[in-house]
C-alpha positions in Angstrom: -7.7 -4.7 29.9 -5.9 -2.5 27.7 -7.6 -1.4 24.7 -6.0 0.0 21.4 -8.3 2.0 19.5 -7.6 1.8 16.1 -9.1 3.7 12.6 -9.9 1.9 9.4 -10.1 2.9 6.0 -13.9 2.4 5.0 -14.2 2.5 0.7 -12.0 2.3 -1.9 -8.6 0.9 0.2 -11.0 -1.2 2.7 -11.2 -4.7 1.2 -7.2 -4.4 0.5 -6.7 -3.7 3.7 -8.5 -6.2 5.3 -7.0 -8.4 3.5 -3.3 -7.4 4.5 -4.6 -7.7 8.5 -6.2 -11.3 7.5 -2.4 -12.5 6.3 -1.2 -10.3 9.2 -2.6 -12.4 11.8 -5.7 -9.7 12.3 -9.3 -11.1 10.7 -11.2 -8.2 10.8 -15.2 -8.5 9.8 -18.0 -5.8 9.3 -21.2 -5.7 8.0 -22.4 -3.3 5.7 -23.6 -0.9 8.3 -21.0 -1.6 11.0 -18.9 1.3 11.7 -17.3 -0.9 14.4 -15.9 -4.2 12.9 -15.2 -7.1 15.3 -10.9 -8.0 15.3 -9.8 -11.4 16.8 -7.6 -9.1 19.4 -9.3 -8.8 22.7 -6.8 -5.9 22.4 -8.2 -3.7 19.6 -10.9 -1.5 18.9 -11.4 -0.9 15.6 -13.4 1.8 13.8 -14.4 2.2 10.3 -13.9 5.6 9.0 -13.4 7.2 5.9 -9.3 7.6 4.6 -10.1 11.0 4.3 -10.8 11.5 7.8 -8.8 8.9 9.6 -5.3 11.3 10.0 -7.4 14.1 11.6 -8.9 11.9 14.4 -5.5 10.6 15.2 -4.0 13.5 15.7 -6.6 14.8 18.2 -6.5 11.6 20.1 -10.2 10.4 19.2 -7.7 7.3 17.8 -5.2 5.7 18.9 -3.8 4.6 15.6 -5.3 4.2 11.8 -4.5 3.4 8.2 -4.7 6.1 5.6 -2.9 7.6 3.0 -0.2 9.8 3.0 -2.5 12.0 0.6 -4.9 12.9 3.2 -2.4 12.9 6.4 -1.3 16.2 3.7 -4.3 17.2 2.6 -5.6 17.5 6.3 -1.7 19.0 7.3 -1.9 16.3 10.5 0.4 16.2 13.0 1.1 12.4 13.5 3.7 9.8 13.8 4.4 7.8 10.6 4.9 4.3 12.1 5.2 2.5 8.8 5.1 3.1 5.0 2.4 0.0 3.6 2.8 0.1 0.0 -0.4 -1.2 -1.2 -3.6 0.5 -2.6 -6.7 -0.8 -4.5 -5.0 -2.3 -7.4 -2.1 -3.7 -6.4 1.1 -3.1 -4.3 2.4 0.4 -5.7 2.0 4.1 -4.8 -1.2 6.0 -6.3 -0.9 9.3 -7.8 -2.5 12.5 -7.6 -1.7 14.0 -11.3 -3.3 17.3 -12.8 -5.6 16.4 -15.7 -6.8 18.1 -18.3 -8.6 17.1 -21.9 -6.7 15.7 -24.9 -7.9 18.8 -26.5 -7.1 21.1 -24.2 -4.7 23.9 -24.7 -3.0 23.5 -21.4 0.4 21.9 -21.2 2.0 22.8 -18.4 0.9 24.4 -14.4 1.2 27.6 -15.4 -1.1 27.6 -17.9 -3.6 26.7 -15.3 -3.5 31.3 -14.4 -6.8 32.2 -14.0 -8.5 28.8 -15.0 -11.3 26.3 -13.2 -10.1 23.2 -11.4 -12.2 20.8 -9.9 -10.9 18.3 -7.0 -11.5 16.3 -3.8 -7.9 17.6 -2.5 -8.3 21.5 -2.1 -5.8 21.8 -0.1 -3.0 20.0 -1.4 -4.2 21.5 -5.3 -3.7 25.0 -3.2 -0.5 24.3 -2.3 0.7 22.9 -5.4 -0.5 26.1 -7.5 1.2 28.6 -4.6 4.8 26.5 -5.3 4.3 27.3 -8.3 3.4 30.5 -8.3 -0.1 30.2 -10.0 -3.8 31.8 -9.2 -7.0 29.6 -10.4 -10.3 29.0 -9.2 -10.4 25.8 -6.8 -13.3 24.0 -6.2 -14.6 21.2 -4.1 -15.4 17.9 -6.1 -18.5 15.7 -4.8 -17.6 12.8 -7.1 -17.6 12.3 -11.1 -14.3 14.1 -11.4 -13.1 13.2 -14.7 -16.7 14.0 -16.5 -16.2 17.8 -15.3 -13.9 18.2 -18.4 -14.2 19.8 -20.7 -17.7 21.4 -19.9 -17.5 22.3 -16.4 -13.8 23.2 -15.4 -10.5 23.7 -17.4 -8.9 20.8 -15.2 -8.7 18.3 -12.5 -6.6 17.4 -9.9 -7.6 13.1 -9.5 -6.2 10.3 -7.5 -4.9 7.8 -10.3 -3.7 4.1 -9.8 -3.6 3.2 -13.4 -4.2 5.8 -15.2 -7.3 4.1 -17.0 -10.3 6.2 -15.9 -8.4 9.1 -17.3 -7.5 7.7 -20.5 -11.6 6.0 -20.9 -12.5 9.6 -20.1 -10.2 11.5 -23.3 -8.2 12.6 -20.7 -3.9 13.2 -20.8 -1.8 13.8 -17.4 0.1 17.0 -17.2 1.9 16.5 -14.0 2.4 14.9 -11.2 1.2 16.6 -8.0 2.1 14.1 -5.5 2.6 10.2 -5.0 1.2 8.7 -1.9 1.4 5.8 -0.2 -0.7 4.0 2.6 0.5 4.8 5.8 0.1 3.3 9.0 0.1 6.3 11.6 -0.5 6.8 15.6 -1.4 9.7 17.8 1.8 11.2 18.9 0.5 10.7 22.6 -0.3 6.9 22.3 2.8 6.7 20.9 4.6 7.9 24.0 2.6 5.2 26.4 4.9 2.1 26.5 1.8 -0.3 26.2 0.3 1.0 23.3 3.4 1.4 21.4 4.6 -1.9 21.3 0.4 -2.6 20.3 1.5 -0.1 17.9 4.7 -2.1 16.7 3.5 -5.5 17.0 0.5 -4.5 14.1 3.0 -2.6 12.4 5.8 -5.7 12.5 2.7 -8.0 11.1 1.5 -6.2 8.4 5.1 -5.3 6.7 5.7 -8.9 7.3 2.4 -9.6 5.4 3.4 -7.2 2.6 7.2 -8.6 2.2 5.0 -12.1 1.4 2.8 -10.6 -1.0 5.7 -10.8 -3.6 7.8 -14.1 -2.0 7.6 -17.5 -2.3 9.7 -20.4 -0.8 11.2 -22.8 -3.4 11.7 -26.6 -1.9 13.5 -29.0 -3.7 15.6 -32.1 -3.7 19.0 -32.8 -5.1 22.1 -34.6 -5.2 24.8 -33.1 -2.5 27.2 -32.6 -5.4 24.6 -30.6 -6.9 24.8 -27.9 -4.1 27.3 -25.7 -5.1 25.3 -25.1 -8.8 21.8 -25.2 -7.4 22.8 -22.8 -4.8 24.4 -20.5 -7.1 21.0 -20.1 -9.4 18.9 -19.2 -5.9 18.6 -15.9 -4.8 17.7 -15.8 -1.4 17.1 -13.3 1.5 20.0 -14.5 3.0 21.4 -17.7 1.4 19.2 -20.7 1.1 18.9 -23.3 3.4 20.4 -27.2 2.8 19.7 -30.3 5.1 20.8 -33.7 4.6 18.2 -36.4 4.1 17.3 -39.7 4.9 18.9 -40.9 1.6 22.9 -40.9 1.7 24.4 -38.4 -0.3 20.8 -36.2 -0.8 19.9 -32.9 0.8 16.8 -31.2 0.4 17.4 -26.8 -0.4 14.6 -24.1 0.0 15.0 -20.5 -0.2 12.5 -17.5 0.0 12.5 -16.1 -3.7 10.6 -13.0 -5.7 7.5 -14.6 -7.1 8.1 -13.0 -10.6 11.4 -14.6 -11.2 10.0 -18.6 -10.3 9.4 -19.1 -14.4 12.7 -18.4 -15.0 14.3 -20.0 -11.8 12.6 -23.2 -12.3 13.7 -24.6 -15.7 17.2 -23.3 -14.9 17.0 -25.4 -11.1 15.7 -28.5 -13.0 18.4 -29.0 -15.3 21.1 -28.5 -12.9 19.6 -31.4 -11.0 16.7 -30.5 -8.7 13.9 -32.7 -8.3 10.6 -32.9 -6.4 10.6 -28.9 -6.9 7.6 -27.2 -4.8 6.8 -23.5 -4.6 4.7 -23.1 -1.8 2.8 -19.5 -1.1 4.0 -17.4 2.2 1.8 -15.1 4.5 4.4 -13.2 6.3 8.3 -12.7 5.8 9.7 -10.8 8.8 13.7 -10.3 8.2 
């Protein structure tokens, strides 16, 4: 049997992505030593591995495939394909920042104030690259953890992966730029790419999990209503197409759904209720696949 060997995040973006392969169709389990969690896919291999790493073993084939974030597939300058863009992280479903910090006290306001200073971070390379764009020398060095608490004291700034911005701010810290916005990637080695079988492996996870992502802000709206009532109800629905009407049982009733944005439910609602809708469920989705 053909096997897909494929590399997952361990830390920080593990539980989240999980998670995404559970509503996927993927359930994924590991104990707290297992660097090889079981998948319900006779078909995949999985291997837990640190984001950081993840790009790096792709590219040299030791993986078929993985889940990282565009920060380290830079960081780690990886050649790799980019299969899909999976905009999730730890916190939520948006893109993470790596921003240059420095204290609220601190004289520095912009990168070129940073000539000739100490700055502490995880991501050497991509701080490297960010001060040669611009044209600035300063001391680099590695950070083993505890980034934010190196400020003042210790270094002048710090380069730090941000969701929220909350550590910084609990830490008297203020962002002076923005040195690059990642997102989670799902990535394969450029060789497995080119072998028909494990492509469409490949495609069929990547299909699943954008499908799982899509339903992460979607609901479907069921209702019932007059059929004179169409034209008004269906006007109020957004929809990813146009929602869907079957007659029922009862002359002169159809029942509508659609597929809706989750955030604007409170508003449809009230609005669907007065212009005749009854029996209104919203019902949770796990994947939407346009």
């Amino acid at each position: 049997m053909s096997k897909l060997i494929l590399g997952l995040p361990k830390g920080s973006l593990q539980e989240a992505t999980f998670m995404m392969l559970q509503k996927a169709g993927f359930k994924v389990s590991a104990g707290t030593r297992s660097y090889m969690p079981s998948v319900n896919d006779k078909e995949i291999e999985a291997r837990l591995i640190r984001a950081q790493e993840i790009s790096r073993y792709v590219e040299h084939g030791m993986l078929d495939a993985g889940i990282t974030g565009y920060d380290w597939i830079c960081e780690n300058g990886s050649d790799v394909h980019e299969v899909a863009d999976l905009v999730y992280a730890k916190q939520g479903l948006r893109p993470v920042r790596w921003v240059l910090a420095v204290h609220n006290d601190s004289t520095i306001r912009s990168v070129q104030d940073l000539q000739g200073k100490r700055i502490a971070t995880e991501a050497v390379g991509m701080t490297k690259r960010y001060l040669d764009k611009h044209g600035v020398q300063a001391e680099i060095e590695f950070s083993w953890g505890a980034t934010e608490a190196k400020v003042p004291e210790l270094v002048d700034a710090i380069v730090e992966l941000t969701e929220t911005g909350a550590s910084l701010r609990a830490n008297n810290l203020r962002i002076v730029d923005v040195v690059l916005e990642s997102t989670t990637k799902f990535i394969a080695n450029r060789q497995a790419w080119s072998d028909p079988w494990k492509r469409r492996k490949v495609e069929q996870i990547a299909l699943l999990l954008q499908g799982a992502l899509a339903a992460e802000t979607r609901v479907m709206l069921k209702m019932n209503a007059p059929k004179e009532m169409v034209a008004a109800l269906t006007g109020i629905l957004p929809s990813l197409h146009a929602p869907t009407v079957n007659m029922l049982s009862t002359p002169g009733w159809v029942a509508i759904e659609s597929v809706i944005e989750e955030k604007v439910v409170r508003e449809i609602i009230p609005a669907l209720k007065r212009a005749g809708a009854e029996g209104i469920i919203e019902l949770p989705l796990n994947k939407v696949v346009p």
